[in-house]
LOMARPA-463830 format. One record per residue (C-alpha): residue number from 1; residue in three letters; x, y, z. Coordinates in Angstrom, 1 decimal. Layout:
// LOMARPA-463830
- i_aa_X_Y_Z
- NUM_ALA_X_Y_Z
...
//
This chain:
// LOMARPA-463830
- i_aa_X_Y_Z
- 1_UNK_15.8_-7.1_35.6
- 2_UNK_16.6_-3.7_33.8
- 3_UNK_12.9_-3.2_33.8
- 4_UNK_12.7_-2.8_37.6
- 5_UNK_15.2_-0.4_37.2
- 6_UNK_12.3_2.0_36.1
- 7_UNK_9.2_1.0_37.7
- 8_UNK_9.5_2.9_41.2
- 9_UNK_7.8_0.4_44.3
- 10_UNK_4.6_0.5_44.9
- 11_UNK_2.7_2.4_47.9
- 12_UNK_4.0_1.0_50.7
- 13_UNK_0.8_2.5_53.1
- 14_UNK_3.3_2.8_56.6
- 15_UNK_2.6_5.6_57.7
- 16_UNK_-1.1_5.4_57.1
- 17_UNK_-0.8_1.7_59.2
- 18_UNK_1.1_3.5_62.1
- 19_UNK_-1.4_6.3_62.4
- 20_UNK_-4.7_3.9_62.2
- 21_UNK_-2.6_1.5_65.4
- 22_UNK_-1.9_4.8_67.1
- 23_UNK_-5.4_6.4_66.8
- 24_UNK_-8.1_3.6_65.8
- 25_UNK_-7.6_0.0_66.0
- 26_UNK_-4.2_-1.6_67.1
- 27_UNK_-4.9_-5.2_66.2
- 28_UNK_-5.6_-4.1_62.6
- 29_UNK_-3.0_-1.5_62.5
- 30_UNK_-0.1_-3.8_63.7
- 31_UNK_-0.5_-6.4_60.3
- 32_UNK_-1.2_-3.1_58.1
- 33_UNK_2.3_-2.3_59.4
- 34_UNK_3.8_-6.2_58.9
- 35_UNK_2.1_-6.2_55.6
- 36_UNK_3.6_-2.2_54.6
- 37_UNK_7.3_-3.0_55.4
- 38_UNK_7.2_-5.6_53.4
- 39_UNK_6.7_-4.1_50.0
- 40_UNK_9.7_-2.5_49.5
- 41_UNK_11.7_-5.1_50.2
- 42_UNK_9.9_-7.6_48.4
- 43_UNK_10.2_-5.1_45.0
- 44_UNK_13.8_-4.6_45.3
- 45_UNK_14.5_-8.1_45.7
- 46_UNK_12.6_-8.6_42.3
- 47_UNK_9.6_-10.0_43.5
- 48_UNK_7.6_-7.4_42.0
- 49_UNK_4.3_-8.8_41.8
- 50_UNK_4.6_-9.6_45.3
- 51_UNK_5.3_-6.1_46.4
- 52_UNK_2.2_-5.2_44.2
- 53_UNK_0.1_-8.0_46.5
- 54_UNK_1.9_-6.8_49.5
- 55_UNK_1.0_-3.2_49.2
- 56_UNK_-2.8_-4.5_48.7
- 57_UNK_-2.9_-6.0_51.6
- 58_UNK_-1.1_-3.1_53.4
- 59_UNK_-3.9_-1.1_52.0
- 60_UNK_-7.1_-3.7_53.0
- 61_UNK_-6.0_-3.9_56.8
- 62_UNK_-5.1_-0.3_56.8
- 63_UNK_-8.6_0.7_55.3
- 64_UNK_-10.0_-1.9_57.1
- 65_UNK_-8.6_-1.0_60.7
- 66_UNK_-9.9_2.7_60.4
- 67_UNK_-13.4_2.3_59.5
- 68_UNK_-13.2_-0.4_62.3
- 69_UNK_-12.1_2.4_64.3
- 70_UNK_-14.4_4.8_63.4
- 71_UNK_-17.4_2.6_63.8
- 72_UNK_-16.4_1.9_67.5
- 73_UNK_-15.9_5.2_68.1
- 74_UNK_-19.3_6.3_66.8
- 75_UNK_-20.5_3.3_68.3
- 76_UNK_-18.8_4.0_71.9
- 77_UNK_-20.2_8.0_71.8
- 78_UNK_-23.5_6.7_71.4
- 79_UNK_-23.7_4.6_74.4
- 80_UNK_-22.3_7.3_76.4
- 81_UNK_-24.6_9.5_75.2
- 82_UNK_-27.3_7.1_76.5
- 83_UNK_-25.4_6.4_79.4
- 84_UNK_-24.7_3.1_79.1
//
């Protein structure tokens, strides 16, 4: 336990989640943000490696949510370019 004293928490990737739900894809964005306030709590309860895993995940659907976003978008210009 003393050594969690001075490992600081891992990157807990909320306010990346928040700003993919608000601006690119909110299905994604919401578990990024289940997944992110989860890491800290799991590290200071000692669960370290599970904050580690936590903050992975965080980052995947994070990631994952804004190049899903960007893709529609780019996706969604082209048709209306087209005029579909």
């Amino acid at each position: 336990m003393d050594n969690l004293y001075r490992q600081s928490p891992p990157k807990t990737w909320l306010a990346e989640s928040i700003l993919v739900t608000l601006f690119c894809c909110l299905p994604f964005g919401i578990v990024g943000i289940v997944n992110a306030a989860k890491v800290e709590s799991r590290f200071y309860a000692g669960d370290v490696q599970g904050a580690f895993r936590t903050s992975a995940n965080a980052k995947k659907w994070t990631t994952l949510s804004f190049w899903f976003g960007l893709a529609a978008g780019i996706i969604g210009f082209f048709f209306g370019i087209l005029g579909v």
